[in-house]
N, C-alpha and C positions, 0 to 999 in steps of 0.2 A: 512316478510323481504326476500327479493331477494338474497338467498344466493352465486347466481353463478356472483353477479353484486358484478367487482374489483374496489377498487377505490385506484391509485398508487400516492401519493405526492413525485414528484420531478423526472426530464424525464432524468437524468445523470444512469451514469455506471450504476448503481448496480440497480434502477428505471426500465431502458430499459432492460435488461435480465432477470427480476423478470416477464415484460409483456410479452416477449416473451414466459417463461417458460407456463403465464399462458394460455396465449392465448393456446401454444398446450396443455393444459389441457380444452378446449374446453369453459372456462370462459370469460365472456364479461367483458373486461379492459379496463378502463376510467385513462390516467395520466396525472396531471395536472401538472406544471411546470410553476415559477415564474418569468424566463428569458424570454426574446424574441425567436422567430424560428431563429436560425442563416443561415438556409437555406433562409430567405425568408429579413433579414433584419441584414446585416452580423455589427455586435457591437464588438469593441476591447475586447479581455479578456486575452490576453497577457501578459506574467509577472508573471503570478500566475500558474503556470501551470510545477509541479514536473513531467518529463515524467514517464509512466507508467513500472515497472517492472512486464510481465507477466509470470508464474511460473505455476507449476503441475497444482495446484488446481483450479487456472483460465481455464488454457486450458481444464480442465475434467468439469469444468462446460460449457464451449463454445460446447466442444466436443458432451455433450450430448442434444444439442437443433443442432448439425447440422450444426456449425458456425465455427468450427477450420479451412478447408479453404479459408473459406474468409477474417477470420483473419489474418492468416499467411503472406499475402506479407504487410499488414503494420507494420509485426515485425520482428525487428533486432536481432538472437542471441547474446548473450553475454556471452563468456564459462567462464570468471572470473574477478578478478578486476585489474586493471593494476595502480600499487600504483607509483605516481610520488614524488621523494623527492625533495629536498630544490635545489639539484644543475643537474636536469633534468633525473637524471637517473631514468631507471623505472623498476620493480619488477611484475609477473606476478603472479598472487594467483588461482588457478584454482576456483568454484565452486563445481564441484562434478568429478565426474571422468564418461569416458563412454564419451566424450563430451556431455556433461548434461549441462543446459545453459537456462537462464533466458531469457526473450524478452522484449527490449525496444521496446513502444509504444507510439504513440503520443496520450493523453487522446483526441485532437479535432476530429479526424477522425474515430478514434473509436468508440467514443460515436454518432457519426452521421450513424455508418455502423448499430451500436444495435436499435437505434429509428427506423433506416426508416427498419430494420426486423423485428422489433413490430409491425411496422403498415402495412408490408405487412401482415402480420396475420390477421388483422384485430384491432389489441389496439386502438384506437383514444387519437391522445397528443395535451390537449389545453395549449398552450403557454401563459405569460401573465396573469395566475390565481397565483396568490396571495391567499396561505391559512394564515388565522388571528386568527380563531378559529376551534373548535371542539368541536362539543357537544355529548359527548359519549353515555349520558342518552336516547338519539335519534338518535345516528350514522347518527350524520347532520355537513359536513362542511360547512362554512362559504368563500366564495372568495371574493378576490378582484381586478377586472377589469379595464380596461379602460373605462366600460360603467356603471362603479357602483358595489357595493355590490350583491352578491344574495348569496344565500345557495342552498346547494344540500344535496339530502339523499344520505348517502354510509354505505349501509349493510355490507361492508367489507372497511376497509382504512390498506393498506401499505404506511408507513412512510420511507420511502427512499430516504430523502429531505434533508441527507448530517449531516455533525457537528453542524451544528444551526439551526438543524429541528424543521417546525412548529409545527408537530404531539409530541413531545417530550415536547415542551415547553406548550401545551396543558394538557401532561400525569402532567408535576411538580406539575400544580395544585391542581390536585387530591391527597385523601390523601397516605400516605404510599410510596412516590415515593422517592426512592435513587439517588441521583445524585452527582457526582463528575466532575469536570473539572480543569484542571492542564496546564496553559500554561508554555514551558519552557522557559529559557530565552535567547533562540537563535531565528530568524528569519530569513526566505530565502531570496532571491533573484533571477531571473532566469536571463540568458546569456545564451550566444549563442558563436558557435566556428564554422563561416561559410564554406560551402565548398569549396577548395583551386580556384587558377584562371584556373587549368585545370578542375575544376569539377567533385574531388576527396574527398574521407573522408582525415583530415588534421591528422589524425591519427589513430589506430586500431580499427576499425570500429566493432571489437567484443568481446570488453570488456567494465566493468563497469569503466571508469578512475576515480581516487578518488586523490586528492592532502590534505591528512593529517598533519592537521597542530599544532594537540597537543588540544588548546580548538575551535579550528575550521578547515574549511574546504570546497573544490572546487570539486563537484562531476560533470559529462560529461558524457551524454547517447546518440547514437547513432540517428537520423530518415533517414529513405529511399532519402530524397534527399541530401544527403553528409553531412548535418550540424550534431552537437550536437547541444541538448541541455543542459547547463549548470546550477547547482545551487548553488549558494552562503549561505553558512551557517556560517554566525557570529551570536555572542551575540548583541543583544540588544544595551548594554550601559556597562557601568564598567571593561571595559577588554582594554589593551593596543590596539590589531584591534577587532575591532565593528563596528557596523553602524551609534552609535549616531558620532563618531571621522572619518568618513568620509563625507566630506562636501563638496571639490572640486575638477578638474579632479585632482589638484598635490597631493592630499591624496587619492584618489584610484590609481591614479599611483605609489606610493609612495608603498603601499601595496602590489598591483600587482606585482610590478616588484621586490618584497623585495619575498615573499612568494611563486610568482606561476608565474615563468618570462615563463616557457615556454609554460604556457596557454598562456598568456598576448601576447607572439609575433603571436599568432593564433587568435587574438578576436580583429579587427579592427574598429568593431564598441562596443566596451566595454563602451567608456565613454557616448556614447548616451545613450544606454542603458542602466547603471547602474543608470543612472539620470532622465531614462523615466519612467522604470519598478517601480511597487509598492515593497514595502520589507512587507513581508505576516509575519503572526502568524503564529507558530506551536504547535496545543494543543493534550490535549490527554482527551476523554472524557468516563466513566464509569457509570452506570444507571443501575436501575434494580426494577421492574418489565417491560419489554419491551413490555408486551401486557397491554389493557382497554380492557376489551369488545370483541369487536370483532375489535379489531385495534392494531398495533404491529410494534414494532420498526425493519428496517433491515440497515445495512453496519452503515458508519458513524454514523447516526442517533442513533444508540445504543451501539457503538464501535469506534471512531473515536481514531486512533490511530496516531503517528508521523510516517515519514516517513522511519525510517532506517533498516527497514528491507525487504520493499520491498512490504507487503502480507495486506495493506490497501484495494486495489483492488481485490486481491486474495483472503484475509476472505471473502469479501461483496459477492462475485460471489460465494463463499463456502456457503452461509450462503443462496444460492438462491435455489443453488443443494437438502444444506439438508432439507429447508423448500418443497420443491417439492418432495421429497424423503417422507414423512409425509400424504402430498397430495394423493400420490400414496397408501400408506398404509391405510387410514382410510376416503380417500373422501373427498367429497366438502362441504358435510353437518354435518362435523364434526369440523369447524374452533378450537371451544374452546379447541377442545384434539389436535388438529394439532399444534397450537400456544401455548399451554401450553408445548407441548413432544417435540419443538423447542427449547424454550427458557430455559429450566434445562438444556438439551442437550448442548446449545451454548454459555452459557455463562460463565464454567468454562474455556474454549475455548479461547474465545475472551479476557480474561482479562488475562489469560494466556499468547496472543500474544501480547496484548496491552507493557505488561511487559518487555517481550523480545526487541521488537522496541526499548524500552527507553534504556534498556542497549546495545542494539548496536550503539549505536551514542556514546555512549565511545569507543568502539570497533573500528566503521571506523575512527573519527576523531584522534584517537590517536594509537593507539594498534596496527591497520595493517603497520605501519612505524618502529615498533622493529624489529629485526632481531630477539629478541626470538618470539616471535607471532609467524612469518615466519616458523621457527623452531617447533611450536608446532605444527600448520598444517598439516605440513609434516607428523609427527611422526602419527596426527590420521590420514590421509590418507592414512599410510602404514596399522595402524592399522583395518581400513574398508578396505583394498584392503587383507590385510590376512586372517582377520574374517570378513567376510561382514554381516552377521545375530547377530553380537556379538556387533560392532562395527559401529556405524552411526553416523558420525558428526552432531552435532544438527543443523549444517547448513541444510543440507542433508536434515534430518529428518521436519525440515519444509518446504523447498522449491522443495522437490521433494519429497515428499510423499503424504500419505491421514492421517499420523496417528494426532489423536487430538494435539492442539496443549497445550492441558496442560501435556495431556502424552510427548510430547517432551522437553518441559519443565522441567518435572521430571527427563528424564534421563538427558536431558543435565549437571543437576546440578551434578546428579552423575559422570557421565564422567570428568565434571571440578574440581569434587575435586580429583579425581584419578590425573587427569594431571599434574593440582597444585602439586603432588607430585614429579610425573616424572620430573617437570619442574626444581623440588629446589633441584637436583643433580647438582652441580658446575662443572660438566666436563661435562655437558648434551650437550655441542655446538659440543666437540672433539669425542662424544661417541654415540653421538644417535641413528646413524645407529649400533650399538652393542650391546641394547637395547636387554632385554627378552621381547619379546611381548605377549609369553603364559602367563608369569606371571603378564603382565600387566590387563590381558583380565580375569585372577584367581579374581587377588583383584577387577576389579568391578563386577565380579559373587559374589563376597562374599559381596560385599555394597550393590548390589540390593538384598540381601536376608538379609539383618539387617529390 
């Protein structure tokens, strides 16, 4: 078996910089990919498309293949969330402090900037393969073409082919395979808030805008040519606004202009698009064991998370770093301890942040619109600006750090129950700035040592 022969299923984000990565590890990379070349045969895919939030862990994986400035003029900072309520007023949430600041990206041109730097390497990406099977007993996939069926040998297969990976639905087979999948019951939508008639962003062009609306909600992410991108997050069905009770423009108007008027007077082509665009799924997927053989699950494909926290893209591109990271320590002819010293490593990690996602989508849709929320913020922002080694919003702590994300997890919980206290003093609105911050910063020294 040809150990140094890659074979990558699926040519998106996390696909394209796993070839990149390996290509400068000097291995011959084959990725195969079910779509068409949109370079060569441009196909609508519009509508489904959450813009990308990129963050620490993104950028230190770009950073270390060579790629952070060619990235950078396709992305927008954005230093926080600028929370819109019922009657247009808006509230500004920082993210971190230090202008620290997330980047909106558009997933189409990024993913097109990663491919064609694979293949300046040398990766070759055949378009148009269709994987159906995997025979792991022979590390033989199975394609399917426009000119027919064939099979190929692949000594090594990366599975990077997304939430409904072939490579994964090959592993269920097998025995001993864990899988969990949990769709919730909200679904997106995308829109769009075009650029004004002077050819302007039609509003702060460097922030996350979120219109919170209790069980739903209107997020807006910035691109280089003046538009947002918009996403629509209703339930399903069974809620007073949903998408099954939207049927015509006088019921998206009817909403719009009830909930979110001062998007609505910025979105002129809304009702086309509300009625072009698909309304997508949002699931969250969990599995384990993520390798066969010498084949292994990476990003969605063994982690697909929901979107609200931003680090779907940012795990995937982490998850590329530390399998390279393994690479580097033990060689090319050591897959089975590379893959194995991955996936123990990654996966208290991943279900860690999988977790976190879900609980922040109560967070933005409803949370960031109290005025106590607002309020606690503050208080731990004071609290990392006086102890900063003591003190890290678990915001913080995931979107701009390296530390695991089940370790951020752990404290954050800690930190929450502290707050929860701080928060249930009834004069906490008149008093906050009057607040003992040593003694706040005692008690979770004393929680993290129970």
């Amino acid at each position: 078996m040809k150990q140094n022969e890659i074979t990558i299923l699926g040519a998106g984000l996390i696909g394209s910089l796993m070839a990149i990565y390996l290509k400068r590890q000097g291995l011959d990379v084959s990725v195969y990919d079910k779509r068409p070349d949109k370079r060569k045969t441009p196909y609508y895919e519009g509508g489904r498309s959450i813009n990308m939030a990129l963050s620490h862990r993104g950028w230190k994986s770009l950073e270390q293949v060579g790629l952070k400035d060619k990235v950078l003029p396709l992305a927008i900072p954005m230093y926080g969330r600028k929370v819109h309520d019922e009657h247009g007023g808006t509230t500004f949430i920082p993210y971190g402090k230090n202008k620290q600041a997330i980047y909106s990206i558009s997933r189409g041109k990024f993913n097109q900037l990663l491919a064609e730097e694979a293949e300046r390497l040398g990766a070759v990406i055949n378009f148009e393969h269709k994987c159906v099977d995997v025979d792991f007993s022979n590390q033989e996939i199975t394609f399917e073409t426009k000119e027919g069926i064939y099979k190929k040998e692949a000594p090594v297969i990366i599975g990077a082919d997304g939430a409904y990976s072939s490579l994964r639905m090959a592993m269920q087979k097998q025995i001993r395979f864990n899988y969990k999948q949990e769709y919730i019951s909200h679904g997106y939508k995308e829109l769009t808030i075009p650029a004004t008639s002077k050819g302007e962003f039609a509003m702060d062009p460097n922030a996350l805008h979120i219109w919170p609306r209790g069980k739903f909600m209107l997020i807006a992410l910035p691109n280089p040519d003046k538009s947002f991108t918009c996403t629509l997050f209703l339930p399903f069905e069974g809620s007073k606004v949903c998408f099954e009770k939207i049927n015509d423009d006088s019921d998206l108007e009817s909403v719009f202009k009830h909930y979110f008027d001062d998007a609505y007077q910025l979105m002129p082509n809304l009702k086309e698009e509300y009625f072009k665009n698909p309304t997508a799924a949002l699931i969250n997927i969990e599995c384990y064991p993520w390798v066969q053989g010498h084949s292994i699950l990476l990003g969605d494909a063994s982690h697909a998370m929901v979107p609200f926290y931003g680090q779907g893209m940012n795990c995937g591109f982490e998850d590329c770093y530390i399998l390279n990271s393994y690479l580097d320590k033990f060689g090319h002819n050591s897959w089975d301890l590379v893959f194995e010293k991955f996936q123990k490593q990654r996966k208290p990690d991943t279900d860690a942040i999988c977790q976190l996602a879900m609980e922040n989508f109560v967070e933005m849709r409803d949370s960031v619109a109290d005025p106590k929320f607002i309020l606690r913020k503050k208080i731990e922002a004071k609290l990392h600006d006086l102890y900063p080694n003591d003190w890290i919003p678990l915001y913080s702590m995931v979107t701009f750090s390296d530390m695991g994300y089940a370790e951020a997890y752990a404290q954050g919980k800690l930190q929450e129950a502290v707050m929860d206290k701080v928060m249930a003093d009834p004069l906490i609105t008149e008093n906050w700035d009057k607040l003992d911050y040593e003694e706040i910063i005692n008690i979770m020294e004393t929680a993290k040592a129970v």
